[in-house]
N, C-alpha and C positions, 0 to 999 in steps of 0.2 A: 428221879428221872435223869438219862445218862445223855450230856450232852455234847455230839461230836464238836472236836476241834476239824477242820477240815484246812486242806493248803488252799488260802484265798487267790482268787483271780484277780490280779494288781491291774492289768492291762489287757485287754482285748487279745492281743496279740499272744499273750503268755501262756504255755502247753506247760508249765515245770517251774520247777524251784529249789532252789538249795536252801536246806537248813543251818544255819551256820552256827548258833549257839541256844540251846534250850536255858532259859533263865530262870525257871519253875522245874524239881526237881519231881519224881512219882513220888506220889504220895501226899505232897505237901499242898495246904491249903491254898487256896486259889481265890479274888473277888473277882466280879464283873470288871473285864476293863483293864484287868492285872497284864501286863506283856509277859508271854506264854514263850516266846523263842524269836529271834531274829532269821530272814528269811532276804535272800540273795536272790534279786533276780536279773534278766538281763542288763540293766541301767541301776535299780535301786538297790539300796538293803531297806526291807521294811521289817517295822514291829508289830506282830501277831498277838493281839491280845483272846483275854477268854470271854469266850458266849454268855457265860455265868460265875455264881459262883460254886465254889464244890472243892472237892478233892481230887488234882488231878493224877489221872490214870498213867500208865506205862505208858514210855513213850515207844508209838511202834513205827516210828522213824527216827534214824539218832541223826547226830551233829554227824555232818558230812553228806549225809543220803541227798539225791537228786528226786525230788516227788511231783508226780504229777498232780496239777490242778481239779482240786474238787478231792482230791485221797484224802480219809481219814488219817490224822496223825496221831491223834486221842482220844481221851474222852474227861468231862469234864462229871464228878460221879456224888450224890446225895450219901451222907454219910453213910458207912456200911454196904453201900451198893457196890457189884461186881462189877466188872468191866461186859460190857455184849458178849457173848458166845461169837455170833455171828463177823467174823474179820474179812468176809471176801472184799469190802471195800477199803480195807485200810491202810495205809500208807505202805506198811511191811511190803507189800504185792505189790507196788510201782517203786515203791526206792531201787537205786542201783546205788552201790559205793563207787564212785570215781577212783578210790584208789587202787579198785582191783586192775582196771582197766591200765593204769599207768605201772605196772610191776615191772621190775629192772630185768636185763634181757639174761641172767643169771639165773632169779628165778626163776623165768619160764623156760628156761632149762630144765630144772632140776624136777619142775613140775610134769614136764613130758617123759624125762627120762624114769620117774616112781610110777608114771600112770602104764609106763610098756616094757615093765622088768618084768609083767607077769607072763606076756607072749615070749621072752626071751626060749621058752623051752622047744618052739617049735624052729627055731632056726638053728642053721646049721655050723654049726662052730664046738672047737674042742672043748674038754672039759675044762683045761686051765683057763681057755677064755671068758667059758662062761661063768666061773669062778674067778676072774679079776673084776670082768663085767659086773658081777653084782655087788664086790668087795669097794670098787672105784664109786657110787655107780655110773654103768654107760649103757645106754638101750642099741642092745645089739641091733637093732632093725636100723641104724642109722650109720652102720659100720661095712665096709665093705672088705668081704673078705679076699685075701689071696693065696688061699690053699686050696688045693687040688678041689675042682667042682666049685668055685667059691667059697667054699668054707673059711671061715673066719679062725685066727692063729693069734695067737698071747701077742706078737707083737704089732697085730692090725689094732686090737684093744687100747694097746698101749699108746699107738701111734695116732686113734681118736683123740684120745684124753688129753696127750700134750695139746694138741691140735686145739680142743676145746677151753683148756686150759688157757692159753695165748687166747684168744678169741672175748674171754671173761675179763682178763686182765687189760683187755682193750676198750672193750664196754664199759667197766669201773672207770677209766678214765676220763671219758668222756661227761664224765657229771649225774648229777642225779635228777632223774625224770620225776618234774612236778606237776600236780593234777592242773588243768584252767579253769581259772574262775568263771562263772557263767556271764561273767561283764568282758572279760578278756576272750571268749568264743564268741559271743556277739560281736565284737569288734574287728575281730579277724575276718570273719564272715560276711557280715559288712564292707568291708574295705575290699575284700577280694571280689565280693561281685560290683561292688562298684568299680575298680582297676579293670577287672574283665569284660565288664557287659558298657561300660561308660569309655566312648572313645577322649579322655582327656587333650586338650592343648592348653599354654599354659604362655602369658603374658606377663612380661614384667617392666617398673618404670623405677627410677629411683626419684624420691620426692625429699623435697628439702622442707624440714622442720621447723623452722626459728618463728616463724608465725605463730603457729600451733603452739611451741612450745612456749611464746609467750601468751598467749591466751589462757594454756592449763595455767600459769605461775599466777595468773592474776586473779583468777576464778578459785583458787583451791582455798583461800582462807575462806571467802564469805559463802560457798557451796561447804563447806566443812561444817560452818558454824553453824548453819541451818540444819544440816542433814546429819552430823557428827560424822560423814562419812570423805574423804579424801577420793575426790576427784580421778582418775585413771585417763591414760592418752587411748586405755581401752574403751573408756565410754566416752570418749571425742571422736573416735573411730569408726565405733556405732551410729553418732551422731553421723557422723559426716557420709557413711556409706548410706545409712536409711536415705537420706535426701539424694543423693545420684541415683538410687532403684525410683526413687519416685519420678527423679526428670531423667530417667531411662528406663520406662516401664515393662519394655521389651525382655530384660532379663530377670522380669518377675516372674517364671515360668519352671515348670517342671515336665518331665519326659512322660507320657500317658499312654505307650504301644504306640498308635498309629495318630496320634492327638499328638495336641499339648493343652497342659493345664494350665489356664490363666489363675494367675492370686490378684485380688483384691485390695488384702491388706500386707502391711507391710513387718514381717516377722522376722529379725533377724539374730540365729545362732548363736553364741559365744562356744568353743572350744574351751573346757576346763579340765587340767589334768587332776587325779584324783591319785591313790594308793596303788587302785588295783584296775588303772587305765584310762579311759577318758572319757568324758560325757559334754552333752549340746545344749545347754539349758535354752531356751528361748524368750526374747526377749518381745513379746507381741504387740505392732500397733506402735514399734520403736520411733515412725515417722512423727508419732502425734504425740510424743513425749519431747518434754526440754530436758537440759545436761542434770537438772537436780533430780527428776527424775528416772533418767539412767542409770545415773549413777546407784540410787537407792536398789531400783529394780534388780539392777547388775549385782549390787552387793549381796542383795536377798537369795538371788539364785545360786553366784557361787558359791557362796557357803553354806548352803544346804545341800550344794551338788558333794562338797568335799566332805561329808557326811552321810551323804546317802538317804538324803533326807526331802528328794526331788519329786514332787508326781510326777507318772508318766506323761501325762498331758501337757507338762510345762519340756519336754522333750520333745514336743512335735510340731509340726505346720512350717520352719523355718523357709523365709524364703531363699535367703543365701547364709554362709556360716561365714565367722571372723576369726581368723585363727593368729592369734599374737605370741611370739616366741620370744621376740625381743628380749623382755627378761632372762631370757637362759643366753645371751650370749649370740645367740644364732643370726647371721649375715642375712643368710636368705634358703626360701626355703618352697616348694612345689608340693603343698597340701594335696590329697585324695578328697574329691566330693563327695559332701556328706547325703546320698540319696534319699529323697528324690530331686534335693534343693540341683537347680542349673549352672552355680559358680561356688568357689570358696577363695576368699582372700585372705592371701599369709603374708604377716608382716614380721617386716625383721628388727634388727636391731635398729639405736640412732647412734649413728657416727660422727664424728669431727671429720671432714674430709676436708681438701683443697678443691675448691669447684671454682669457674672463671664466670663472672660478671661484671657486666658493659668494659668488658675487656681487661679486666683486673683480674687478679688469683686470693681471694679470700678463705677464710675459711668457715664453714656452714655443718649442722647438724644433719645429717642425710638418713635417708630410710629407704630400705627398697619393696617393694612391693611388688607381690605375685600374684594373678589371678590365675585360679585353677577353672577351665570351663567345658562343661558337654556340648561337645560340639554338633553333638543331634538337635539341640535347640536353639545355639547361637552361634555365631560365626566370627570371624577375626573384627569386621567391622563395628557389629554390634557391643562387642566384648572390649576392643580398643577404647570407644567413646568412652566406656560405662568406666571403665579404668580410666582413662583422664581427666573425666568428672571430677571422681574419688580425690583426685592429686591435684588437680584443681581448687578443690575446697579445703583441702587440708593445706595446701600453699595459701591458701585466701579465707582463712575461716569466718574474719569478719563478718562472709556473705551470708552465713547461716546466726548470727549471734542476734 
C-alpha cells in the first residue's frame, strides 16, 4: 500500500511551504518516524518525517519548490510497488520555483528577445537589419525605425544594441537578485502593514541602571547554580515590564476594528534575531513567573527560536513585545509593533554618562528607553505612566524582589 507523504499544516494560518532540503534520497529505504525533508515556513523550519515505513518514491517536489498545504510530495511505497498513476494532487502542480521568478534583468532580455525573432519577418526593415537583427540578437519589434515609412536601417539595429548593451552593464552592477525566504516575506509584510495601517507614536525616558545592575551581579551566581543558566538584564526587563502591564492594565490591549480586546493574562514577547531574520517567542503568564523562571523559559525559547525549532503557538497571544538591542552597540532605537500587541519597548545600550545628583556631576550607568504605541488604543497619558512605571522599577528594583 502506497502511502502519501503530504505538505503538513504547521499552523492555522499557513497556505504554503518551502522545502528546503530532502534528507531521504528516491529509492532509499525509509522507517516510520525517519525525517523525510526539512520544511521552511513562515516563522519555523520544521522536520517532516514518514507515515510509515517503505521505500521512498520520487520526489515530486524538489529542494527550492514553494508547495501548498495538504500537495502531495511523495509517496512512501511496499516493496516492488509503483508510484500511483494518478498525480492531479501532487506536489509537481502547486510547486512554483522561486528562482524563476527572481531572473536578472539580462535574462529576461534575452528571453523576450528568442521568444519575438520569429514575428521579425512581418516588420518592416532592410535586409541588412534584419540580418544584424538576428545575428546580434535584437527583436525588431522593439526597435524604432527611421527610414523612409518607418522602416528600420542597419544603423537603428545597431543603435538598439549599444543602447541595450549600456542598460545590461548597468543592471550587472547593481548586484545580484536573491530569492526571500518565506520568514523574511512574512516580516516584511508584517511590518509594512503594521507601519501602514498602525498610526505609531513613540516615547522615550533615559533610565539609570546601577540598581539593576547591582541586583543582576548579585543574583547571577546562585540563579546560575540552580538553573545552570546565567541570568540576562533581558530577563530583569521582562520581569520588570510584566509587573507595570499589571499595575497598568490599560495597555493590555489590542486593536479589534471597532473594539478593543481586553487580555487577561499577561504574555510578554522577546525579539530574537535569528540567520534568516527575526522571531517573537513568547513568554506566557510572565507576571506569575519569578527571575529563575524567566530566565529558564527565556533560555528554552531562544534557543529553539535560533534553530527553528519554535511551535507556532509559542509565537502568539503576546501582550506587548521587548525589544533589546543593547548588545549590538545601539544607543537608542523606535521599534515597529508587533500586531496585534498595543506597545513595543526598545531598549538601548548601558552607558557611563555624567548625570547630576543632589547637585553634584557623578557618573552613572544610563539606558534609554523607547516605547513604540498604537495610538488607536492608547494615548500620551496612558502610555507615559506605563513608561515610567517601567523606569521606576528598574531604578527601584527592590520593589519587585
Amino acid at each position: 500500500m502506497a502511502y502519501e507523504v503530504i505538505l503538513p499544516k504547521i499552523d492555522e494560518a499557513m497556505t504554503e511551504g518551502k522545502i528546503i532540503e530532502w534528507m531521504k534520497q528516491e529509492g532509499e529505504r525509509v522507517e516510520k518516524g525517519t525525517v523525510l525533508f526539512t520544511l521552511e515556513t513562515e516563522k519555523v523550519t520544521w522536520e517532516v518525517e514518514s507515515p510509515a515505513a517503505g521505500v521512498l518514491s520520487k520526489h515530486l517536489a524538489k529542494a527550492g519548490d514553494v508547495v501548498t498545504v495538504g500537495l502531495v510530495v511523495a509517496y512512501i511505497l511496499g516493496e516492488g510497488e509503483d508510484m500511483p498513476q494518478d498525480l492531479r494532487k501532487t506536489g509537481s502542480s502547486g510547486a512554483q520555483q522561486e528562482s524563476s521568478a527572481v531572473a536578472s534583468v539580462p535574462e529576461k532580455l534575452k528571453i523576450i528577445q528568442e521568444e519575438a525573432i520569429s514575428t521579425d519577418e512581418k516588420i518592416k526593415a532592410t535586409p541588412l537589419a534584419k540580418k544584424i537583427a538576428k545575428s546580434l540578437p535584437v527583436d525588431l519589434s522593439m526597435v524604432t525605425g527611421t527610414g523612409p515609412g518607418g522602416r528600420i536601417k542597419r544603423e537603428d539595429v545597431e543603435r538598439f544594441a549599444e543602447s541595450r548593451s549600456q542598460l545590461q552593464k548597468t543592471e550587472t552592477k547593481t548586484g545580484d537578485i536573491v530569492a526571500l525566504s518565506s520568514m523574511r516575506k512574512t516580516i516584511a509584510r508584517r511590518m509594512t502593514e503594521s507601519f501602514q495601517s498602525v498610526p505609531h507614536f513613540f516615547l522615550t525616558v533615559e533610565v539609570d541602571m546601577e540598581e539593576l545592575k547591582k541586583v543582576r551581579e548579585s543574583l547571577l551566581a546562585t540563579i546560575e547554580k540552580r538553573t545552570g543558566i546565567r541570568i540576562t538584564y533581558t530577563d530583569l526587563f521582562i520581569k520588570m515590564v510584566a509587573r507595570a502591564v499589571e499595575d497598568n492594565p490599560e495597555v493590555n490591549v489590542s486593536w479589534a476594528g471597532d473594539a478593543l480586546s481586553l487580555h487577561h493574562d499577561i504574555d510578554i514577547g522577546v525579539a530574537v534575531n535569528v540567520d534568516n531574520g527575526l522571531v517573537v517567542p513568547v513568554l506566557k503568564e510572565a507576571n506569575r513567573k519569578n527571575l529563575e523562571e524567566i530566565a529558564k523559559n527565556r533560555s528554552d525559547l531562544v534557543d529553539r527560536a535560533r534553530i527553528g525549532k519554535l511551535l507556532p503557538a509559542e509565537m502568539k497571544g503576546g501582550s506587548l513585545t521587548i525589544s533589546n538591542l543593547g548588545m549590538y552597540g545601539i544607543d537608542q532605537f523606535s521599534p515597529i509593533i508587533n500586531p496585534p500587541e498595543s506597545c513595543i519597548l526598545g531598549i538601548g545600550r548601558m552607558m557611563e554618562k555624567p548625570v547630576v545628583r543632589n547637585g553634584a556631576v557623578i557618573i552613572r550607568p544610563m539606558t534609554n528607553l523607547t516605547l513604540s504605541i498604537d495610538h488607536r488604543v492608547l494615548d500620551g497619558g496612558s502610555g507615559s505612566r506605563f513608561l515610567q512605571r517601567i523606569s521606576e522599577l528598574i531604578e527601584n528594583p527592590l520593589l519587585i524582589m
